[in-house]
C-alpha positions in Angstrom: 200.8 22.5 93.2 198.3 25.2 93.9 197.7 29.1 95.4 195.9 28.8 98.7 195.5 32.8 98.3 197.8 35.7 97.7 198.4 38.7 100.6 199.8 41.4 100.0 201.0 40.7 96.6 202.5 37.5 97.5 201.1 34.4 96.6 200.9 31.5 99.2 201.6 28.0 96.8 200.9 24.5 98.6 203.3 22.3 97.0 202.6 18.6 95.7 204.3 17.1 98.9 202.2 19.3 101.0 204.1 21.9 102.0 203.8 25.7 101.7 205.7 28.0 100.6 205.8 32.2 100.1 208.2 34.9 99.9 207.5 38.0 101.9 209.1 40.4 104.2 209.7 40.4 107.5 207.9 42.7 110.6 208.9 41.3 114.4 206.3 39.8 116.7 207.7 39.8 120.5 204.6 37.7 121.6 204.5 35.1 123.8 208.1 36.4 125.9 207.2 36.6 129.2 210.9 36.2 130.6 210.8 32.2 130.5 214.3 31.5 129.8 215.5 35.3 131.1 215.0 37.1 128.7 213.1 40.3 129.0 209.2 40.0 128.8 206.9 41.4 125.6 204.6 44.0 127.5 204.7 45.8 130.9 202.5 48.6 132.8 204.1 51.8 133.3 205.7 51.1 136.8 207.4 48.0 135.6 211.2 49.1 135.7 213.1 46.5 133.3 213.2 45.9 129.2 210.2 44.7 127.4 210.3 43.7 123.9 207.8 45.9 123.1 205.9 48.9 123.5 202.4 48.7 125.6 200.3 50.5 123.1 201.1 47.6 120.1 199.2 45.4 123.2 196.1 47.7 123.0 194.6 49.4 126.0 191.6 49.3 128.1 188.7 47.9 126.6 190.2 46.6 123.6 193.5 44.4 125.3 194.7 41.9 122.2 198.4 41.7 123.0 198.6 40.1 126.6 196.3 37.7 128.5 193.5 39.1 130.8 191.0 38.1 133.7 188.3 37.7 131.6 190.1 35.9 128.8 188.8 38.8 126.2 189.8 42.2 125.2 187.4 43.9 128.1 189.2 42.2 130.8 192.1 43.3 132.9 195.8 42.0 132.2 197.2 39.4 134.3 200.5 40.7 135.9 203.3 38.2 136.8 203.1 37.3 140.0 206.5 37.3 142.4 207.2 33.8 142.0 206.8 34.3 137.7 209.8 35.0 135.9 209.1 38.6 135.5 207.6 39.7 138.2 204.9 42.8 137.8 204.9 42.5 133.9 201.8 41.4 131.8 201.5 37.9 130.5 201.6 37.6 127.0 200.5 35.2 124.5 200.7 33.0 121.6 198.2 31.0 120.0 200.2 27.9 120.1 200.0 26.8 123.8 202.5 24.6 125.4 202.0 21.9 128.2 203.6 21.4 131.1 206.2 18.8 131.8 203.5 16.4 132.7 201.8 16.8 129.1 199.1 18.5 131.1 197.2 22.0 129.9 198.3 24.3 132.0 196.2 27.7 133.0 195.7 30.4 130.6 197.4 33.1 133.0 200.8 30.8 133.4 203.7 32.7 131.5 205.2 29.4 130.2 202.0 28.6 128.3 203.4 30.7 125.5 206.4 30.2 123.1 209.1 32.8 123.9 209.6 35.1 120.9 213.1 36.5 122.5 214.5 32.7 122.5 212.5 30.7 120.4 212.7 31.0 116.4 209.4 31.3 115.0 207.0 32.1 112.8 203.0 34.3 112.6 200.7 32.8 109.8 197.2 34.7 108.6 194.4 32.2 109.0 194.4 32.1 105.0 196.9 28.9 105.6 195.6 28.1 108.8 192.2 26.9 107.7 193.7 26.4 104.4 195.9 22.9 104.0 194.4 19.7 105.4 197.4 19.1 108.4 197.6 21.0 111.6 199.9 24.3 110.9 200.2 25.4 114.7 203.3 23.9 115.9 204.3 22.6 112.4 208.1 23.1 111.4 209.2 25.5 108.9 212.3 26.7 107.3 212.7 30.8 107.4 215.9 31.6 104.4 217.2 35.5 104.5 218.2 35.9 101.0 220.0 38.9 101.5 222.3 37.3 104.1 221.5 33.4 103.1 221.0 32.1 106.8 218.7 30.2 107.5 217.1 28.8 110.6 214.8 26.2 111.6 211.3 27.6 113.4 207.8 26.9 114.4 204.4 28.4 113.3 203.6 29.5 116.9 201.5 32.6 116.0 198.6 33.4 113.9 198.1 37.1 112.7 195.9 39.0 110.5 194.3 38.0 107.7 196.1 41.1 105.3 199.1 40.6 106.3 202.0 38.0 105.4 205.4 37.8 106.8 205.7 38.2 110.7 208.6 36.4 112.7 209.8 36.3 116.6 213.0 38.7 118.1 214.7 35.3 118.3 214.0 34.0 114.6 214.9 38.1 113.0 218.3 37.5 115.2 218.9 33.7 113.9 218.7 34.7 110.2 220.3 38.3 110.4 217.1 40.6 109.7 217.2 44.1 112.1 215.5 44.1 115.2 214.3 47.4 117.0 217.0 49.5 119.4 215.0 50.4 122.7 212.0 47.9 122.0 213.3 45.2 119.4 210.1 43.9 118.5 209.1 47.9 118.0 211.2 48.4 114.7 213.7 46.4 112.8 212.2 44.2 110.1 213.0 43.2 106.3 211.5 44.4 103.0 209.2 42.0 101.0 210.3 39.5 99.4 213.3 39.0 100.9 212.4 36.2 103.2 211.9 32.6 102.0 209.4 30.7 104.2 208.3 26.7 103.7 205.6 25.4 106.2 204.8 21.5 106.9 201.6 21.1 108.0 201.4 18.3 109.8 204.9 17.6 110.9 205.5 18.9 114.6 208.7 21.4 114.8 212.0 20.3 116.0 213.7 23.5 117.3 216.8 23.6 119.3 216.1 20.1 120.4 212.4 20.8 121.7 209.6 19.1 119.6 206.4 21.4 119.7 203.1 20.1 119.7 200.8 20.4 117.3 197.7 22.0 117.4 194.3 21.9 114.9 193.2 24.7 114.0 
């Protein structure tokens, strides 16, 4: 057993069968929902009439985009908006850093709405790049276990996002609902959340993530 680092407090232990484990709280992370199994998308311009997850300035803003996908595939570019034949027509595309294929096992573009994992239906998890770049197997895609202690559910999820390096404890809309932790009222990925160290969380790297049926790739960092 050993500490990988600690953030926020909480130390980050790699246990002698290789996984990891930390407690922490829990802040929501709406990435990556982009309506692909109808559910309402993370981000939208102003004109865009339906829910979103979240609000547009926690996506950025002109010159400094980091939330949803652009042109130029940076922060200076201009967001891609769905297109009429997308699930969510006139919203942004928004993104995870686990990408998924299409049904052919193929990459598919970087402005395609289902290259993302859903936040609103998919349980899963955000990881700094601490434990990223810091255990020998791939952690993008890797199962984990996320445990509420306060209500004792527990679900199974996926590492599907990476976050910032000082901060620990970041789950999807779908994962906060799965294991009874608040989500936001008007925006549910704008609010909601559980105090540190509630939440129980046990990575491992290496093994690809079984959720709801659908095996997630893996991806090296």
């Amino acid at each position: 057993m050993r500490t990988i680092g600690t953030i926020q407090g909480n130390d980050i232990i790699e246990l002698d069968d290789g996984s990891v484990r930390f407690f922490a709280g829990a802040t929501l992370d709406g990435d990556g929902a982009n309506g692909q199994f109808g559910q309402p998308p993370c981000y939208a311009p102003a004109p865009y009439h339906g829910q979103t997850l979240d609000v547009i300035g926690n996506a950025g803003h002109p010159g400094n985009w980091f939330g949803v996908v652009t042109d130029t595939g940076d922060e200076t570019g201009t967001p891609i908006v769905q297109k009429a034949t997308d699930p969510c027509p006139g919203a942004y595309v928004s993104a995870t850093s686990l990408h998924l294929p299409d049904k052919n096992g193929q990459p598919l573009p970087d402005f395609s709405p289902f290259k993302y994992v859903d936040s609103a239906t998919v349980p899963f998890i955000v990881v700094p790049p601490m434990i990223v770049n810091g255990v020998s197997g791939s952690v993008l895609g890797c199962g984990c276990l996320v445990t509420n202690s306060k209500t004792g559910k527990t679900t199974e999820a996926v590492v599907a996002d990476t976050g910032p390096s000082n901060h620990l404890g970041e789950i999807s809309v779908a994962c906060a609902k799965a294991i009874g932790v608040s989500t936001g009222t008007t925006h549910p990925a704008n609010g909601g959340g559980a105090a540190s160290p509630t939440i129980r969380y046990q990575l491992f790297p290496g093994t690809a993530a079984v959720v709801n049926g659908v095996t997630y790739p893996l991806q090296p960092s």
